[in-house]
C-alpha positions in Angstrom: -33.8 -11.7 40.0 -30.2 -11.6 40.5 -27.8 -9.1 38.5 -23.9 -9.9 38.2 -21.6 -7.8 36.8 -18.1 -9.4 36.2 -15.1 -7.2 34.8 -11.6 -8.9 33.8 -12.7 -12.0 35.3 -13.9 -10.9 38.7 -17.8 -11.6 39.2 -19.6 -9.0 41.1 -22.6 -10.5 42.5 -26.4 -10.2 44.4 -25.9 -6.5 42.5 -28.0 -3.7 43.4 -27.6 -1.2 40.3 -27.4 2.8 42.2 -27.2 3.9 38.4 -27.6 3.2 35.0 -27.1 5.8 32.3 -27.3 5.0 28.8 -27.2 8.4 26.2 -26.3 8.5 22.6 -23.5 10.2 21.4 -23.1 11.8 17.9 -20.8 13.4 15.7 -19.7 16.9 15.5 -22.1 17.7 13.3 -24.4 16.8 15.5 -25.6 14.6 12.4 -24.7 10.9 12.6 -25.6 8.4 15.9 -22.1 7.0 16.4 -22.6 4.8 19.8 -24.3 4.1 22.9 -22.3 5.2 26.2 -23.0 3.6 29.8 -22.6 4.7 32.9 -23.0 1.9 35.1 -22.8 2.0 39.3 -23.0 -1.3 41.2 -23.0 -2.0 44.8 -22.7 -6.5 45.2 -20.0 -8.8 46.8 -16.6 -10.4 45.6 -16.2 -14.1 47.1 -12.0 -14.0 46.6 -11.1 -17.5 45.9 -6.8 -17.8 46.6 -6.7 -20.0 43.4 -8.5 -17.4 41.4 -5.9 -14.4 41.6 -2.7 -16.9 41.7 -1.4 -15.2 38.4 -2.5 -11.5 38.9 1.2 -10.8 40.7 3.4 -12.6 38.7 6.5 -13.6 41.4 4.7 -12.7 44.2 2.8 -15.2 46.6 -0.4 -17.4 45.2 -1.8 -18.1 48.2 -3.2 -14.8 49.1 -3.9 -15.9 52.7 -4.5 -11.9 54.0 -7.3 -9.7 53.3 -4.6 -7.2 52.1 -3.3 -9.4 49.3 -7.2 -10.1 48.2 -7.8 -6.5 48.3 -5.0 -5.7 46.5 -5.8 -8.6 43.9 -9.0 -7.5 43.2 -8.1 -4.2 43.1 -5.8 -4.8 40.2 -8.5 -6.6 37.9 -11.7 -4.0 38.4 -9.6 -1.1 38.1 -7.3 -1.9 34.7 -9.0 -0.4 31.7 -9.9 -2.3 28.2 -11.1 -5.6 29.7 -13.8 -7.7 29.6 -17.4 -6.6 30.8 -20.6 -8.1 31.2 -23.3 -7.0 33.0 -26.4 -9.5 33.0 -29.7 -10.1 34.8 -31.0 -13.1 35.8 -28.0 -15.0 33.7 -29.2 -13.0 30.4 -26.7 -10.4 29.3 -27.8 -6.9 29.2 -24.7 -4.8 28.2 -21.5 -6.9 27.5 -18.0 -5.0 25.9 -14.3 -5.7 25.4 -11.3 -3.3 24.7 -9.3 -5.9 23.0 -9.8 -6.4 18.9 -8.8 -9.5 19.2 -11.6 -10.3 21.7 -14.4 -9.0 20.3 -17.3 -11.0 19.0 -21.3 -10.7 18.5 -21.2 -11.6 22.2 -18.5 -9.4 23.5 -18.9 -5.8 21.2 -15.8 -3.7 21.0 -15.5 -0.7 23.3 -15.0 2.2 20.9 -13.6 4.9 23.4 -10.6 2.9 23.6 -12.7 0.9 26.9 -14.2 0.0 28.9 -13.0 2.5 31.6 -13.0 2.0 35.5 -14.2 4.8 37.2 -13.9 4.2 40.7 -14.0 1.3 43.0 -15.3 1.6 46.9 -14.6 -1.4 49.6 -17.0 -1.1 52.1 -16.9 -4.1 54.1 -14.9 -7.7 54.1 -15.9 -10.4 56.1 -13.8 -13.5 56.9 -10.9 -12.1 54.7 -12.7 -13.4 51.8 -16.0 -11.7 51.1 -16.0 -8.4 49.9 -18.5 -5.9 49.8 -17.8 -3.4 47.0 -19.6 -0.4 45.2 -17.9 -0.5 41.3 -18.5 2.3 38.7 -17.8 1.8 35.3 -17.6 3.4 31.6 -18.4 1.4 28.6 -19.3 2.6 24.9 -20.6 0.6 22.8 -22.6 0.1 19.1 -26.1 -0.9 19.9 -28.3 -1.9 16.2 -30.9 -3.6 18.1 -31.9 -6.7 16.4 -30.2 -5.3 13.1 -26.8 -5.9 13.9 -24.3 -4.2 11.4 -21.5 -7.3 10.3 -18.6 -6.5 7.7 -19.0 -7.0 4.0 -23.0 -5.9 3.6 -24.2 -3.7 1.3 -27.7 -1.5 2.6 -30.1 0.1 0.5 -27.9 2.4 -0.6 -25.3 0.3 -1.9 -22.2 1.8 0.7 -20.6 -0.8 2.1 -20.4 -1.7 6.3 -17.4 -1.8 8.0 -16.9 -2.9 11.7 -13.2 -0.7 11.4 -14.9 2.1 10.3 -17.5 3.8 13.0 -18.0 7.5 10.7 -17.3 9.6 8.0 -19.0 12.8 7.7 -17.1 15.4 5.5 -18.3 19.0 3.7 -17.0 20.4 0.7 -16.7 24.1 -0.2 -16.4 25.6 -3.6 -15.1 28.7 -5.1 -14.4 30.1 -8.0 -11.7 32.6 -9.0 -12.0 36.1 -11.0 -10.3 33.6 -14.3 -13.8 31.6 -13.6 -11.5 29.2 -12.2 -12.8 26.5 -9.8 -11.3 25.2 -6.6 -12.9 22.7 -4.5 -12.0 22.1 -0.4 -13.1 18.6 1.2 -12.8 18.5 4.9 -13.8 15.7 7.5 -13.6 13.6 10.0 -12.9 9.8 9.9 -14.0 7.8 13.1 -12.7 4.4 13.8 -14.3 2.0 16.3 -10.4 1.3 18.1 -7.3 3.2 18.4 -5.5 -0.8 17.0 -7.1 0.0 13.9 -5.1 3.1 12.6 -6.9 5.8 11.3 -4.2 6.5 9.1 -4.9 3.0 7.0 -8.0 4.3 5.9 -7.0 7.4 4.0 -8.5 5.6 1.0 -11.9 6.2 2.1 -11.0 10.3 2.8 -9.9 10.9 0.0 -12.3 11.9 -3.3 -11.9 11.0 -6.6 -10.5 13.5 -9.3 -12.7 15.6 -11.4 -11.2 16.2 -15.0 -9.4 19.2 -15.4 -8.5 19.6 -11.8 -5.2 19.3 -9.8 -4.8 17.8 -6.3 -3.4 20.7 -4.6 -3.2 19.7 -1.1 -3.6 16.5 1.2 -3.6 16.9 5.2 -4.2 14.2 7.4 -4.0 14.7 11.1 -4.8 11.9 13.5 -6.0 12.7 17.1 -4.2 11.5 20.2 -6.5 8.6 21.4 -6.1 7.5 17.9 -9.8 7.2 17.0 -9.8 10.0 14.7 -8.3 11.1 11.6 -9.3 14.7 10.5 -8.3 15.4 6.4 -8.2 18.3 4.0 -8.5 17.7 0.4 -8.2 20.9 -2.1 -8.4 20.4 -5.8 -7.7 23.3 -8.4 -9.2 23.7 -11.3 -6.0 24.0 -13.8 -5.6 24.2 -17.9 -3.7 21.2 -19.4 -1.9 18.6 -17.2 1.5 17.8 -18.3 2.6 15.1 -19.9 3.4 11.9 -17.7 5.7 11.7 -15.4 5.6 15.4 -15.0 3.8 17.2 -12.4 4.3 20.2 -12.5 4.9 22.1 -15.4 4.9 25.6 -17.9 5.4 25.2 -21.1 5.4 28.5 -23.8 5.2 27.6 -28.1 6.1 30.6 -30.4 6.3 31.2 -34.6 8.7 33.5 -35.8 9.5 34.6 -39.3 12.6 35.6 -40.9 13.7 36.7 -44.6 17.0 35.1 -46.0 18.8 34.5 -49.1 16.3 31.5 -50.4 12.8 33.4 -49.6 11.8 32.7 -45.9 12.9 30.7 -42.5 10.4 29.7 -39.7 11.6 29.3 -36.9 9.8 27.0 -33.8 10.6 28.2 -30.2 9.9 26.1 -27.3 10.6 27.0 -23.6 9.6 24.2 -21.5 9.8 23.7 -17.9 8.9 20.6 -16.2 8.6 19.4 -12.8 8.4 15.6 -11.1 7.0 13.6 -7.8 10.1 13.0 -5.2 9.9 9.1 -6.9 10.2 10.4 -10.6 13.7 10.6 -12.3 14.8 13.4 -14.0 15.7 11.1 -17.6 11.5 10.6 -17.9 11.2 14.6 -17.6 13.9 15.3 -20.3 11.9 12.6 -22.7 8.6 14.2 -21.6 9.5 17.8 -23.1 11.3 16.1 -26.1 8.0 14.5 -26.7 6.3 18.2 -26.8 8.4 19.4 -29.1 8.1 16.8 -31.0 4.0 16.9 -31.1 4.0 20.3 -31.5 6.3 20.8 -34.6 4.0 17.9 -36.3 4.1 17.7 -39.9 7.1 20.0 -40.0 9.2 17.0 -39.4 8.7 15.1 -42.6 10.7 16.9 -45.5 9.1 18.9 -48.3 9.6 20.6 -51.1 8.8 24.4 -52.0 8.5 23.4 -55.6 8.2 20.8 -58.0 11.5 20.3 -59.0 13.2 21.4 -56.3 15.4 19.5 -53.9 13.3 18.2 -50.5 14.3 20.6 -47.6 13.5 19.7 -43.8 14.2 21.6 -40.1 17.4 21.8 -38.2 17.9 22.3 -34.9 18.9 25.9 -34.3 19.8 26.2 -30.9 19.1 23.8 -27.6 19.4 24.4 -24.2 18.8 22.1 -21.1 19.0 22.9 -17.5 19.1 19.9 -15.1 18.7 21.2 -11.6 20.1 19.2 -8.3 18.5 21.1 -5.3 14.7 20.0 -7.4 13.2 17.6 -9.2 13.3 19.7 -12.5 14.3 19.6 -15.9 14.1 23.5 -18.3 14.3 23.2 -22.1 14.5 25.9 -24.2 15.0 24.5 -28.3 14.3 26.6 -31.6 13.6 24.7 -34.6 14.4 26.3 -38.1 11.9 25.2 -40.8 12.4 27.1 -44.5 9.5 28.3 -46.6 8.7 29.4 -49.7 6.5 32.1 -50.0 5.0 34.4 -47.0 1.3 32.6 -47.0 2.8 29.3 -46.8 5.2 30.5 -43.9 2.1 32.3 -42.3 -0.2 28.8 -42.9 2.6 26.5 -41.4 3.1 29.2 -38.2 -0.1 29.0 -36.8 -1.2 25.5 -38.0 -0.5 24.0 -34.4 -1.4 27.7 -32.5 -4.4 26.7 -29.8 -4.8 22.9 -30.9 -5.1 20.3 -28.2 -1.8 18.7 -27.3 -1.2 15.5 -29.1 0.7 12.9 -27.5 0.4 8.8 -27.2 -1.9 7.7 -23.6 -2.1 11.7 -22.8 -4.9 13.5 -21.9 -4.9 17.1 -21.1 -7.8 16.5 -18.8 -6.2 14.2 -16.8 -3.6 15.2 -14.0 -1.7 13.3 -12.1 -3.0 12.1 -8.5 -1.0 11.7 -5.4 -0.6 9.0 -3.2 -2.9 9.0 0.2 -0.4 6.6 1.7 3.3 8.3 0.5 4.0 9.1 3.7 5.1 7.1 6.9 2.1 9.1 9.1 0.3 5.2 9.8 3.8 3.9 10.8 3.7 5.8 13.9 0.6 4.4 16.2 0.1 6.1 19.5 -0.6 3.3 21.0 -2.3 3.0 24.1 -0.4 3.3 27.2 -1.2 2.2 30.9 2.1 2.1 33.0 0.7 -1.5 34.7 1.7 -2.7 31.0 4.8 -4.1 30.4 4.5 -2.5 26.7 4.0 1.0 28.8 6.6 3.7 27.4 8.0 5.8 24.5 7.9 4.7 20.7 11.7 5.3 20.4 13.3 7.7 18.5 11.3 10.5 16.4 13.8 10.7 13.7 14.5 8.4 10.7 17.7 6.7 10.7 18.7 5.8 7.0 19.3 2.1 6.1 21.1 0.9 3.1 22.1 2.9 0.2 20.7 5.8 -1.3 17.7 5.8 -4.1 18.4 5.3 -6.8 16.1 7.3 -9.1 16.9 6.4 -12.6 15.4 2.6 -11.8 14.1 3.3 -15.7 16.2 4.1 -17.9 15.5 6.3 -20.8 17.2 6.3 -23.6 19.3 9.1 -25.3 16.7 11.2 -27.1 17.9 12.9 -30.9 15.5 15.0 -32.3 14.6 13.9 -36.0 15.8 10.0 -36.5 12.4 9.3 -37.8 10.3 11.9 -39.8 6.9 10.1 -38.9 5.9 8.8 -35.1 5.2 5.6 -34.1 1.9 4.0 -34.5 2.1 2.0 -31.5 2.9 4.5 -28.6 5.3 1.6 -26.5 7.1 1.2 -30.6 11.2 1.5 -29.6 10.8 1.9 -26.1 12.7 -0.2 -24.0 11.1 -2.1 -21.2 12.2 0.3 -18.5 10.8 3.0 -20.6 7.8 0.9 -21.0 7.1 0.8 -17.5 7.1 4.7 -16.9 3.8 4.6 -19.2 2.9 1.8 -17.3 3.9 1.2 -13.9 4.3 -2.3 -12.2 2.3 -1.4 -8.8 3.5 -5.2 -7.7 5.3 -8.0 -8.5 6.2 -11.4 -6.9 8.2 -14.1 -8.6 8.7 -17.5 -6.8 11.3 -19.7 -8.4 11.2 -23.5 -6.9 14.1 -26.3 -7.8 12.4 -29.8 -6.8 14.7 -32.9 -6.6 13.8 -35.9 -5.9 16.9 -37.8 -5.7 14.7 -41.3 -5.7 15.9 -43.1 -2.6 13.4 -45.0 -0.6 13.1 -46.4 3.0 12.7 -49.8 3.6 12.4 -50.9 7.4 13.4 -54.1 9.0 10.2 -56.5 10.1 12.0 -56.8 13.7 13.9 -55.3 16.3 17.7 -55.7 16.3 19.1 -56.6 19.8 21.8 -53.9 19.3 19.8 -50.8 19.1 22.6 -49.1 17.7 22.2 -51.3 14.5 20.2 -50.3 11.7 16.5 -50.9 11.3 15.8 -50.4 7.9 17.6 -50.5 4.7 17.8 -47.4 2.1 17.9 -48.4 -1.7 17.5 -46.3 -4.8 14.8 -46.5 -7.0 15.6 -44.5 -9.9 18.3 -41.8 -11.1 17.5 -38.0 -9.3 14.7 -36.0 -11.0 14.1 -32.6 -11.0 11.3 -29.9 -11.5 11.4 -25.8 -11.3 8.3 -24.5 -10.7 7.8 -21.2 -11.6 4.9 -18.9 -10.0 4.6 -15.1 -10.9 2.1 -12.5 -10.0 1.9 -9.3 -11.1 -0.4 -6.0 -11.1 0.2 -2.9 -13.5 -1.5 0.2 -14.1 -3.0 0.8 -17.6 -1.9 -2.3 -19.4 -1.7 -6.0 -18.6 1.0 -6.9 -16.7 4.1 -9.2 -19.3 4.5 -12.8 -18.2 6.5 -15.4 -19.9 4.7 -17.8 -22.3 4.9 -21.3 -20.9 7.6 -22.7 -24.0 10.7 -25.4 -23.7 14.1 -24.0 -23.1 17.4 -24.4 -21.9 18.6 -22.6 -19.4 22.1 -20.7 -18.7 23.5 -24.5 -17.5 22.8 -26.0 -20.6 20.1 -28.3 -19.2 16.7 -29.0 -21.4 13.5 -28.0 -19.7 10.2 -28.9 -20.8 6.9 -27.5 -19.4 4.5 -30.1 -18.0 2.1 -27.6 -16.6 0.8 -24.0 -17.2 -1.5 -22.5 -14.8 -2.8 -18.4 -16.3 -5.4 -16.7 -14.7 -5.7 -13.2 -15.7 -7.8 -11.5 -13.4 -10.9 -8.6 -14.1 -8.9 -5.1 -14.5 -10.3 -2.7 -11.6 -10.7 0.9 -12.1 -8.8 3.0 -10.4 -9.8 6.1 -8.3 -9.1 8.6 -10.9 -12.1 7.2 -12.6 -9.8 6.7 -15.9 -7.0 3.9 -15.9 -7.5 0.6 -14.6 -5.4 -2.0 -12.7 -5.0 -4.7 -14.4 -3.7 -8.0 -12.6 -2.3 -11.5 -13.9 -0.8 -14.8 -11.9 0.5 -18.1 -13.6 2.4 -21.3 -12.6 4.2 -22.8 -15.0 6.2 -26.6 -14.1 8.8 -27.8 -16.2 10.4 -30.9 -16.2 14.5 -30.9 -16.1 16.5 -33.3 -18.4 18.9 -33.6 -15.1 19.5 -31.7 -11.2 21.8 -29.0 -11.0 24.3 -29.8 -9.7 26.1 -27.9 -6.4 28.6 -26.4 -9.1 26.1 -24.6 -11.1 23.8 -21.9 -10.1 20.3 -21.7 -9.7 17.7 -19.1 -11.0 16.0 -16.5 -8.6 14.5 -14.3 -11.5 14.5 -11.0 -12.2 11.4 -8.1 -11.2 10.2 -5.7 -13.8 10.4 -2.9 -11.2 14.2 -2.6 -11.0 17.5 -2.9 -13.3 18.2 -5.9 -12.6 18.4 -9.2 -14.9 17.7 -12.3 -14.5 21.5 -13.3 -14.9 22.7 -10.7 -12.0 20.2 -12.3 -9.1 21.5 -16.0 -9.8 22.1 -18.2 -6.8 25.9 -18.7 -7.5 27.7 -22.3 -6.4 29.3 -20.8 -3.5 26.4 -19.7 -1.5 26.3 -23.6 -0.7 28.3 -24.0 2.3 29.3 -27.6 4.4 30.5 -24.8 7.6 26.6 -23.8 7.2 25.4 -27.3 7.6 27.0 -28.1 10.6 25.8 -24.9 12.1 22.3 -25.7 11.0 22.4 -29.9 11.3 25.1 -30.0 14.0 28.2 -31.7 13.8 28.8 -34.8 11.0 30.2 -36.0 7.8 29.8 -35.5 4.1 28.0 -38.0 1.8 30.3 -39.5 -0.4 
């Protein structure tokens, strides 16, 4: 019964195994079986054929006449990490591995110690400068399910889902709770992937817990190991009273009643001293509106007028006093306003001062339960593999530099706008919470996540090809004829797709129109699919996703005078009429750069 064990193409044979350890290896906590490792010793012989090692030294010689060049050829192969290994008995395969993802297969299992990994190699005797007798040791560490072999995509027993990315996830959580009876839970764990290729950091998703009402995300660490294979993670979450109002994340906010006597019976005065903080991607015009909008909610009915008595005239508030501090060194707006409300009689004043004292928060798509949570991906950590290095690679060296060079302008964070705010236009809100917001304010409620728009202009100027039935002697003569058929036509297609959080996604209704050209189009074909919204980790919004394709049919072409229409995205300022593709972008020096040199059509 013969055993062969070949390794990056070069077939040991008439193998006598000195050693074969298999052990299983588990996680730190000792817990969870995470792979099989080998140990494997061979002693067998290498027949060196000059044809197979003709490309193992590229530039050098590929006849390999010596022993030396042999040696060093097989030298090369058996003693390079994350290559191919089989080891098999009797032509059945026993233990087979690769250390290339792209490589690996139900037949050839992926290596997930970043192998397999040489050990050490032994020539002990050559005969005719072609037969080798070798002793080969070898690493290799691989996932062994028996007969139940894991794929990607099931579901087990207990509904989690397998991944062959993936290899472990074991995590503890501690809990504490403060002398305020205040709560404040700490997640930490260790992610194991099966190869360094697939970045620990892309799977921060699956590290990350979802967020408890009434609690804060306080901290997010990820730290991935050197080889790559791990990524260890801290979450914290804080049990906290009242999350600001969107897009604030951070924020103190202090409502006081005071009383004063005056000419006409008694003043009430409203005092607000609001301070609210914002992610690095928030702009500071969405904090302003945010602390307008709990002033607003908090004065309630005291902003419709009233009167003391029948008979007297209506009175309302007035603003007192208002201050606003915008900061530049942080993402921070401070308010402090007092509102002046008159009154006719101490119980009414002492009624209408504590009517909104302790009362939940009332504003449109808040809940005080819900805070804001981070982003596991805001950070360019995944960008940065440590990849693996051998220096026989030609990839072998440094990443480059470890600083980020800017590109391009600056942010700009006030991508939506908001609108100057005045304190009592309107006496009564809005029933609908998006009622005179623009559609960049409409989008800090709820945020496009993506957006792709595809604008296609297809002519089909109606020429056809008619070929000669024979050969003309002069080859440099034509051999066909091309006529027109019909007058150019023309069709824009028009594709969108777009994903929001916490509403559907706005996509044009499929209607006739002209566009900015003058020219008639009418829609031949209107393609919606709105997809199923997903809910999102905070256990609260959803994502809700649409796509359509709508054709229309153009009266005429463009022409090479008039522009074209890219489209405009949600996500920015921009309009549909600043992204046009403008007449001179169409360029006869281009053609000839692209088409090489010729004439015009006249």
């Amino acid at each position: 019964m013969s055993t062969t064990l070949t390794y990056n193409d070069v077939s040991i044979t008439f193998c006598e195994t000195t050693r074969f350890d298999q052990s299983c290896e588990y996680d730190e906590s000792n817990t969870d079986l995470l792979y099989h490792r080998f140990n494997i010793v061979v002693r067998g012989l290498v027949h060196a054929d000059s044809a197979h090692f003709a490309n193992v030294f590229p530039g050098s010689s590929s006849s390999f006449a010596t022993a030396a060049d042999r040696h060093r050829a097989i030298e090369a192969m058996l003693m390079h990490p994350r290559g191919n290994f089989r080891y098999s008995i009797a032509g059945v395969p026993l233990v087979t591995a690769t250390g290339l993802p792209a490589a690996a297969s139900d037949e050839l299992p992926l290596d997930v110690e970043n192998g397999p990994k040489p050990k050490a190699l032994r020539i002990t005797h050559i005969a005719g400068s072609k037969v080798f007798r070798v002793e080969f040791e070898i690493d290799v560490s691989i996932v062994r399910c028996g007969a139940a072999q894991f794929s990607q995509g099931q579901q087990d027993t207990f509904g989690a889902t397998t991944s062959s990315s993936v290899l472990n996830n074991r995590w503890s959580m501690e809990e504490t709770r403060d002398e305020k009876f205040f709560n404040r839970r700490t997640w930490d764990g260790v992610l194991r992937v099966t190869h360094s290729a697939y970045w620990p950091h892309l799977f921060r998703h699956l590290c990350v817990p979802s967020l408890s009402l009434e609690y804060r995300r306080v901290t997010q660490r990820f730290v991935q190991s050197a080889d790559g294979l791990t990524l260890r993670y801290t979450i914290v979450d804080q049990q906290s009273w009242r999350a600001p109002p969107s897009p604030g994340v951070e924020w103190d906010a202090k409502y006081s009643e005071s009383i004063s006597p005056s000419s006409n019976g008694l003043i009430g005065y409203s005092g607000f001293d609001i301070s609210m903080s914002g992610a690095p991607d928030s702009n500071q015009r969405g904090l302003l509106s945010a602390c307008y909008a709990v002033v607003f909610a908090r004065l309630g009915d005291l902003r419709k007028t009233w009167s003391p008595s029948p008979g007297v005239a209506p009175v309302g508030v007035y603003l007192e006093s208002l201050q606003i501090v915008h900061y530049e060194t942080e993402n921070r707006i401070d308010m402090r306003a007092v509102i002046a409300h008159p009154n006719s009689s101490f119980p009414t004043a002492l009624n209408v001062a504590t009517a909104q004292m302790g009362r939940p928060l009332i504003l449109p798509n808040y809940d005080e339960r819900v805070w804001p949570m981070p982003n596991p991906y805001g950070s360019p950590a995944g960008m940065f593999a440590t990849y693996l290095q051998s220096p026989c690679d030609d990839v072998h060296g440094m990443v480059g530099t470890a600083f980020i060079v800017p590109q391009g302008e600056p942010p700009n964070r006030d991508d939506q706008q908001h609108g100057d705010v005045e304190f009592f236009v309107s006496y009564e809100p809005p029933d609908d919470p998006t009622n005179g917001l623009t559609d960049q304010q409409e989008n800090i409620q709820y945020p496009y996540n993506y957006v792709e728009i595809d604008q296609r202009y297809h002519t089909v100027y109606g020429h056809v090809q008619i070929p000669y039935s024979s050969i003309p002697e002069d080859l440099t003569k034509p051999t066909c004829v091309i006529a027109r058929l019909h007058a150019p036509v023309c069709r824009r297609i028009l594709s969108i797709i777009a994903e929001r959080v916490g509403h559907w996604p706005a996509i044009p209704p499929p209607e006739d129109m002209t566009d900015h050209n003058g020219i008639k189009e009418v829609i031949l074909e209107a393609h919606i699919l709105p997809e199923v919204p997903e809910l999102m980790p905070d256990g609260v919004l959803r994502r809700w996703r649409a796509q359509c394709k709508y054709t229309y049919a153009l009266e005429r072409p463009p022409t090479f005078l008039e522009s074209l229409r890219a489209g405009s995205s949600p996500t920015d300022k921009s309009t549909p009429y600043t992204n046009l593709f403008l007449p001179n972008f169409f360029s006869r020096t281009q053609m000839q750069s692209f088409n090489g040199p010729g004439q015009s059509g006249q």
